[in-house]
MIMIGU-654663 format. One line per field, with one value per residue (C-alpha): x, y, z. Coordinates in nm, 2 decimals, padded with zeros to 4 digits, always signed. Each point is the difference from the previous one (the first is absolute). Layout:
<sites>
X: X|...
Y: Y|...
Z: Z|...
</sites>
This chain:
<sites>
X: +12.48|+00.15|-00.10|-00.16|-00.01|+00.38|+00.08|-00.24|+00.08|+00.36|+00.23|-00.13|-00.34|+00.04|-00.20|-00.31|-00.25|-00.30|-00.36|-00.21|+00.08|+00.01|-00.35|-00.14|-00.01|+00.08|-00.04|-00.05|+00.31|+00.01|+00.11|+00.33|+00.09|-00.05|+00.24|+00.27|-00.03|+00.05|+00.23|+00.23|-00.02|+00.13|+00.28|+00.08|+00.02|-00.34|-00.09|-00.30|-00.34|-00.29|-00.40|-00.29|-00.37|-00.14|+00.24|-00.17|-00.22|+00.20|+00.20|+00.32|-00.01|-00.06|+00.29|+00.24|-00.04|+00.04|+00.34|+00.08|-00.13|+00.32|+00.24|+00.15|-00.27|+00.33|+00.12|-00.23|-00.23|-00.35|-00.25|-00.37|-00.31|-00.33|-00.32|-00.14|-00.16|-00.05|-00.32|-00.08|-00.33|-00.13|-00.15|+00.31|+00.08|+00.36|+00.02|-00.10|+00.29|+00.22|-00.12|+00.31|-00.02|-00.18|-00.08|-00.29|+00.01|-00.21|+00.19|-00.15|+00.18|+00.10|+00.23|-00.10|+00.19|-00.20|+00.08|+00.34|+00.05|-00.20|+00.19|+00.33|-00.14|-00.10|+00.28|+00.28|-00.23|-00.01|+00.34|+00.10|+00.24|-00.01|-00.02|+00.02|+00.29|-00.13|-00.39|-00.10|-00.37|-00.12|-00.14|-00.19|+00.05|-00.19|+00.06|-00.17|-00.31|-00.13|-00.01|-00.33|+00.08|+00.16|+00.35|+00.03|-00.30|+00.17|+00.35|-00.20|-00.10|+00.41|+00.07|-00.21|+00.08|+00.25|+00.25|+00.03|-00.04|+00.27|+00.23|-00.08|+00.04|+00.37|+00.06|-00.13|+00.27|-00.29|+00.11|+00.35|-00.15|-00.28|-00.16|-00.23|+00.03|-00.16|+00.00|-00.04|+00.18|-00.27|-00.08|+00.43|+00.04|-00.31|+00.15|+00.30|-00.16|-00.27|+00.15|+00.32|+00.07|+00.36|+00.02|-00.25|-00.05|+00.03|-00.17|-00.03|+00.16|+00.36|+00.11|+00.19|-00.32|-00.18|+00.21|-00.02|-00.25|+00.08|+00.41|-00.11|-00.28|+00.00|+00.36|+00.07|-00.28|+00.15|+00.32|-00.12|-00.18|+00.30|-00.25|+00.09|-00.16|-00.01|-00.06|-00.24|-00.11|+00.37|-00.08|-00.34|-00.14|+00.20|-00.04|+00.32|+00.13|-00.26|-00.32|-00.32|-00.15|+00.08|+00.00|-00.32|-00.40|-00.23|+00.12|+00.37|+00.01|-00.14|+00.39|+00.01|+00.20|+00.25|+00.13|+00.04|+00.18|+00.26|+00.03|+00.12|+00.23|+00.19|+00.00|+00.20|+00.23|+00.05|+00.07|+00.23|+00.23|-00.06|-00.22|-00.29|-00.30|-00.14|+00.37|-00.05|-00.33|+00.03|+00.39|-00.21|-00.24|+00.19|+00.23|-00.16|+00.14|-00.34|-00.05|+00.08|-00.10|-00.12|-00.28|-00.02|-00.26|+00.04|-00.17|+00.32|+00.34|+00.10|-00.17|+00.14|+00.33|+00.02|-00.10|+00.28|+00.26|-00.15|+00.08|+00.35|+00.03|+00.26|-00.18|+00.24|-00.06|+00.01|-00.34|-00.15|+00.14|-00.20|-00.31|+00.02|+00.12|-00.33|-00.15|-00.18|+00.12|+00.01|+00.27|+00.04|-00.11|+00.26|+00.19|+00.13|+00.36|+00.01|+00.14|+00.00
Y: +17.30|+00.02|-00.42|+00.19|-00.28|-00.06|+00.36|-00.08|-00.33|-00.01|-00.31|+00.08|-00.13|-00.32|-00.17|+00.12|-00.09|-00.10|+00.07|-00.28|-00.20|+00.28|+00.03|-00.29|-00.20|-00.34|+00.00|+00.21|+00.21|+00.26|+00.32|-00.07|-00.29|+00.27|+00.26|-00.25|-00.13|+00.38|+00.00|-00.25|+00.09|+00.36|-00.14|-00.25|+00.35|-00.03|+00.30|-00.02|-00.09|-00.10|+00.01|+00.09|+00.10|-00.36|-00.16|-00.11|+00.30|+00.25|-00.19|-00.01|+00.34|+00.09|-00.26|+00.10|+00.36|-00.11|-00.10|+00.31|+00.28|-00.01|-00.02|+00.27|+00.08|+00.01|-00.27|-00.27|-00.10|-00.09|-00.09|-00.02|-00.11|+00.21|-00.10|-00.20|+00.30|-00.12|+00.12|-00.05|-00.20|-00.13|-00.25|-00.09|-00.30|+00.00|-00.34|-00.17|+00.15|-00.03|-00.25|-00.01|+00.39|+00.26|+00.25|+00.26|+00.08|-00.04|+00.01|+00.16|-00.03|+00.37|+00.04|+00.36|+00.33|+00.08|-00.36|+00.04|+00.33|-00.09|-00.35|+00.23|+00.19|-00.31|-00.21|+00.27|+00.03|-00.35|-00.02|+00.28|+00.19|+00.28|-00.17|-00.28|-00.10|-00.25|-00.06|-00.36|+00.03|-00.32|-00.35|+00.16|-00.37|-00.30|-00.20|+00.24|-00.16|+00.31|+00.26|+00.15|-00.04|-00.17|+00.12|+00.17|+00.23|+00.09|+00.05|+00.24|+00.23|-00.02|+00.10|+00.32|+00.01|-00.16|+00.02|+00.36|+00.10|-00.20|+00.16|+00.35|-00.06|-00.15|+00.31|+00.21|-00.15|-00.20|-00.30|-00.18|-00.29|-00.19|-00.31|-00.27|-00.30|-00.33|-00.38|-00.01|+00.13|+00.15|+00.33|+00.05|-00.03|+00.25|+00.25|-00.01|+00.09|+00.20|+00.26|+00.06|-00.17|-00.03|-00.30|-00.31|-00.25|-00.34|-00.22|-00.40|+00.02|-00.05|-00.28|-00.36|-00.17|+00.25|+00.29|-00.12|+00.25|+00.31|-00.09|-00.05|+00.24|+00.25|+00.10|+00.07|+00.27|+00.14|+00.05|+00.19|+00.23|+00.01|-00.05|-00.27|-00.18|-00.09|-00.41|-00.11|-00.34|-00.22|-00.21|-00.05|+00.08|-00.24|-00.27|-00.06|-00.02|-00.23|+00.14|-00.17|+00.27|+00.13|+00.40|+00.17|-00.03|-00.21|-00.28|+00.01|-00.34|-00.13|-00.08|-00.14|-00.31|+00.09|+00.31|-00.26|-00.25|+00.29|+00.07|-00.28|+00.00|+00.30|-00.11|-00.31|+00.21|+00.24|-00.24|-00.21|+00.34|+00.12|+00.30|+00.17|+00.01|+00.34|+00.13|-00.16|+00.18|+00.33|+00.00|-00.10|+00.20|+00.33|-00.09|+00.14|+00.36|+00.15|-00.07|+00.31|-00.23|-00.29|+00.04|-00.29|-00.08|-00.07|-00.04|-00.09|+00.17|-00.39|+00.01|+00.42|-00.13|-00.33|+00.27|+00.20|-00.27|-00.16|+00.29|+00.01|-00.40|-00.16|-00.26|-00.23|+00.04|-00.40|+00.06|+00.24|-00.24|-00.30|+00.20|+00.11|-00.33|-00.16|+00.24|+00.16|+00.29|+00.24|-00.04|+00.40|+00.07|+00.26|-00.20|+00.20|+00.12|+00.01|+00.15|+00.33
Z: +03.26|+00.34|+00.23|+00.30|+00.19|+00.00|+00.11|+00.32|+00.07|+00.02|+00.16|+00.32|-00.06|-00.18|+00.26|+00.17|+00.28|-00.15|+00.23|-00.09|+00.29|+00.23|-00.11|+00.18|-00.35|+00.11|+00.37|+00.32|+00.00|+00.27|+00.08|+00.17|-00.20|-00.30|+00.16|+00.02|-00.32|-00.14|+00.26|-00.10|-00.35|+00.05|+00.20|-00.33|-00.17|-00.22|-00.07|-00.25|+00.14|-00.23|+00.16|-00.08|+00.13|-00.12|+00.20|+00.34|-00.12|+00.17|+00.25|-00.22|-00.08|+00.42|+00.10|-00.26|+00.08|+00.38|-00.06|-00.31|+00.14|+00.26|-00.25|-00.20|-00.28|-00.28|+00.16|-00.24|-00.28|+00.04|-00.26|+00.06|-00.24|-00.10|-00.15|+00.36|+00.22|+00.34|+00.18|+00.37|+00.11|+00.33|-00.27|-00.17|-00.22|+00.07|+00.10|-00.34|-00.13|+00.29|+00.25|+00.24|+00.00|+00.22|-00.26|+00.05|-00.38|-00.27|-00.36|-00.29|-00.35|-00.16|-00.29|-00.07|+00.04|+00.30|+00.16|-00.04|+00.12|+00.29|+00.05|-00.01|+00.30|+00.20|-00.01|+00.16|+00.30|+00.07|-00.03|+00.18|-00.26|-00.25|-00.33|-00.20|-00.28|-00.21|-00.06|-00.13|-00.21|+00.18|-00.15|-00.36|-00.06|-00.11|+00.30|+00.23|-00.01|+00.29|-00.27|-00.05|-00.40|-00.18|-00.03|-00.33|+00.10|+00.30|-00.21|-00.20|+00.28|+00.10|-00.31|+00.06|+00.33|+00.21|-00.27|-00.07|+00.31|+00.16|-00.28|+00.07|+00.36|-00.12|-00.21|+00.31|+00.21|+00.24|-00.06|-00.21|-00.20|-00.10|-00.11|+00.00|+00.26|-00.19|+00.02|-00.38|-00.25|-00.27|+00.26|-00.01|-00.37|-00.06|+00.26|-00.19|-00.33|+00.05|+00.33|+00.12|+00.31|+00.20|+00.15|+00.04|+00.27|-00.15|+00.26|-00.05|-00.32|+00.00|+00.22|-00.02|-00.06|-00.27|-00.15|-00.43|-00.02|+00.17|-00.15|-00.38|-00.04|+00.30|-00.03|-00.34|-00.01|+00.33|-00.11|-00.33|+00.25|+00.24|+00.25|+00.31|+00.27|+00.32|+00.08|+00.21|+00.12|-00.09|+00.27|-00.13|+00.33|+00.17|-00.20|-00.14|+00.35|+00.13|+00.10|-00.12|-00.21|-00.37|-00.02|+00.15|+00.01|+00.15|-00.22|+00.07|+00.14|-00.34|-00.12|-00.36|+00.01|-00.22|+00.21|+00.28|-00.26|-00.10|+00.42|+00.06|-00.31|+00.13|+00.35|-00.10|-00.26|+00.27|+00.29|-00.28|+00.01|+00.34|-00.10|+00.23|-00.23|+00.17|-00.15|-00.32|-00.03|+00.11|-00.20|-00.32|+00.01|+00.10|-00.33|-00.31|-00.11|+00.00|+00.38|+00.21|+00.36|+00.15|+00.27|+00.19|+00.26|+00.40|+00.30|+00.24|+00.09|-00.09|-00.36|-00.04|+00.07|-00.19|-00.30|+00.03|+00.04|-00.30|-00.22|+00.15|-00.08|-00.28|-00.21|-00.21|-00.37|+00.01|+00.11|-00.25|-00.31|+00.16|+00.05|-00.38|-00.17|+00.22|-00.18|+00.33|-00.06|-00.40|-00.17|-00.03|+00.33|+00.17|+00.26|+00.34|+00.01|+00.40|+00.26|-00.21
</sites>
């Protein structure tokens, strides 16, 4: 069976753009700060962007496509997510979800066939192009305490669905790939038994401070389906390079003691061998054979570029032995052979 995700993805997209931040997630971002943040990160050569409707609730999708709809449309990869229709209101709860954004949309959850060919129409007009390359089914997850079900009901009605209907629309030449994008790992390893995705968005799950799971019982079952993914979240929102919050949701600042214990582990290894931690991260968690790319969030052309250089970076092996004979990181966890 012919990996897909490896024939689309090739070297060139290693590292991508992710559009949480870009979505007014953390803080008030605005327009122009977004434009040079996509700015600077086309000039670093990244040419894989990663949104999606939830995101800002349209407002990553309308600034990303600001910046992409001027470029050549061959010219780069761009993933987006169904299953979250956004719906306009004057009486609009955006702001519950998204307090530092300016939203007029109202999201309603829809993992059927009709949703996601209707998704698949929405998104390229916000962003301004013809199509989309990769489609993520969004959050069918346990941690997404929003959906209106729990999250094996609403897996059923992908299963109906989302799920064939994104792989006729691969067959029909619509779109390249597809997946699920998930916090957790249970939605991943049912996708991979029960349909026939390409490629998944790993989010939260492989990083320095948690990867055990995703590396002992995620990976094995990917590479007997030769199916890959794309890592999300290696900084852990930011975490892992300072900021005060662990991954998303409304109880991200909620940080269990021992993630801050290991922080401050790798902080000393790293500054004992003169390693960046953001490098560390993003090299570690870009290593494993059955990841095709990296997205990586920003909000700055400072945070774009310090991205790009990271991945660019040398890290003495000195410093992976120490992290495994601490015993911080798994003993069988891939370590990165950089620069390529």
């Amino acid at each position: 069976m012919t990996n897909r995700a490896k024939q689309i993805f090739t070297s060139g997209h290693r590292l991508g753009l992710g559009g949480v931040p870009l979505g007014n997630e953390f803080e008030v971002v605005t327009d122009e700060d977004a434009i040079k943040t996509l700015e600077a990160s086309w000039k670093a050569g990244i040419r894989y962007f990663d949104v999606s409707p939830w995101y800002g609730l349209g407002a990553a999708e309308r600034r990303f496509g600001m910046f992409l709809h001027n470029q050549p449309r061959d010219s780069y990869l761009i993933s987006t997510k169904v299953g979250k229709l956004l719906k306009a209101s004057p009486k609009n709860d955006a702001r519950s979800n998204f307090p530092y954004g300016n939203s007029p949309n109202n999201v309603v959850f829809d993992y059927s066939a009709d949703g996601v060919k209707r998704s698949i129409e929405d998104s390229p007009q916000r962003l301004g192009i013809d199509r989309i390359d990769v489609v993520f089914v969004h959050d069918i997850s346990s941690d997404n305490k929003l959906l209106p079900r729990p999250w094996q009901e609403e897996f059923a009605i992908a299963m109906k669905g989302a799920f064939p209907t994104l792989s006729r629309m691969r067959e029909e030449g619509i779109i390249k790939a597809w997946g699920i994008g998930v916090n957790t790992p249970e939605p991943i390893l049912r996708v991979m038994q029960e349909a026939d995705p390409d490629v998944c968005l790993l989010a939260s799950q492989y990083s320095l401070i948690d990867h055990a799971n995703a590396l002992n019982n995620l990976f094995p079952v990917a590479r007997q389906k030769n199916m890959s993914f794309v890592v999300g979240s290696s900084l852990n929102a930011g975490f892992i390079t300072g900021s005060s919050r662990y991954n998303y949701g409304q109880n991200s600042w909620k940080i269990p003691a021992e993630h801050i214990v290991k922080r401050d582990k790798l902080r000393a290894i790293a500054n004992q061998f003169g390693v960046d931690l953001r490098t560390a991260a993003l090299q570690f968690s870009s290593a494993p054979d059955v990841a095709v790319s990296l997205v990586v969030g920003a909000h700055t052309e400072a945070q774009a570029l310090a991205n790009a250089s990271s991945m660019m970076a040398t890290v003495p092996p000195g410093f992976w032995e120490e992290l495994k004979r601490q015993r911080l990181i798994e003993d069988n966890a891939p370590l990165p052979q950089f620069p390529a």
